[in-house]
N, C-alpha and C positions, 0 to 999 in steps of 0.2 A: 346704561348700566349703573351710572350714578346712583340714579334713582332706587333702584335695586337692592342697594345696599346702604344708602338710608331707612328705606322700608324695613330691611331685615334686623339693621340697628333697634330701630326703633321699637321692632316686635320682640327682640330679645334683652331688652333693658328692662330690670324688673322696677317698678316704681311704688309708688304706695297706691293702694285699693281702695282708702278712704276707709268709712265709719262702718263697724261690723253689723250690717241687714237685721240681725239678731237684736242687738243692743238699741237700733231706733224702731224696731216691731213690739220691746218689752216695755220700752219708755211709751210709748203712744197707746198701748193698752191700758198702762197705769193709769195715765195723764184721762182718756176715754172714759174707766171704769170711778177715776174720782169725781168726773164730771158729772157721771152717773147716776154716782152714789149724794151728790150734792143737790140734783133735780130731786131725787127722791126725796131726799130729809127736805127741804123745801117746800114739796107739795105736800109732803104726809099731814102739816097740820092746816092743809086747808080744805074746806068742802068744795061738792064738788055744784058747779053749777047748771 
């Protein structure tokens, strides 16, 4: 029964969730879309072979 009510401790202590899912999905499309945006200016002034 120990056990039992460690487990139930354990499921009803609220802790932290960590990093909002949102806030590292917005960061990694910026981070993405600069990378992007940087291949592009990059290649634009070369021909193409």
């Amino acid at each position: 029964m120990a056990h039992n009510d460690l487990i139930l401790a354990a499921a009803e202590s609220h802790t932290w969730e960590g990093v909002n899912p949102w806030a590292v999905g917005v960061i990694t499309l910026l981070i993405l879309l600069g990378l992007l945006g940087a291949l592009v200016a990059f290649g634009a002034g070369r021909e193409h072979s």
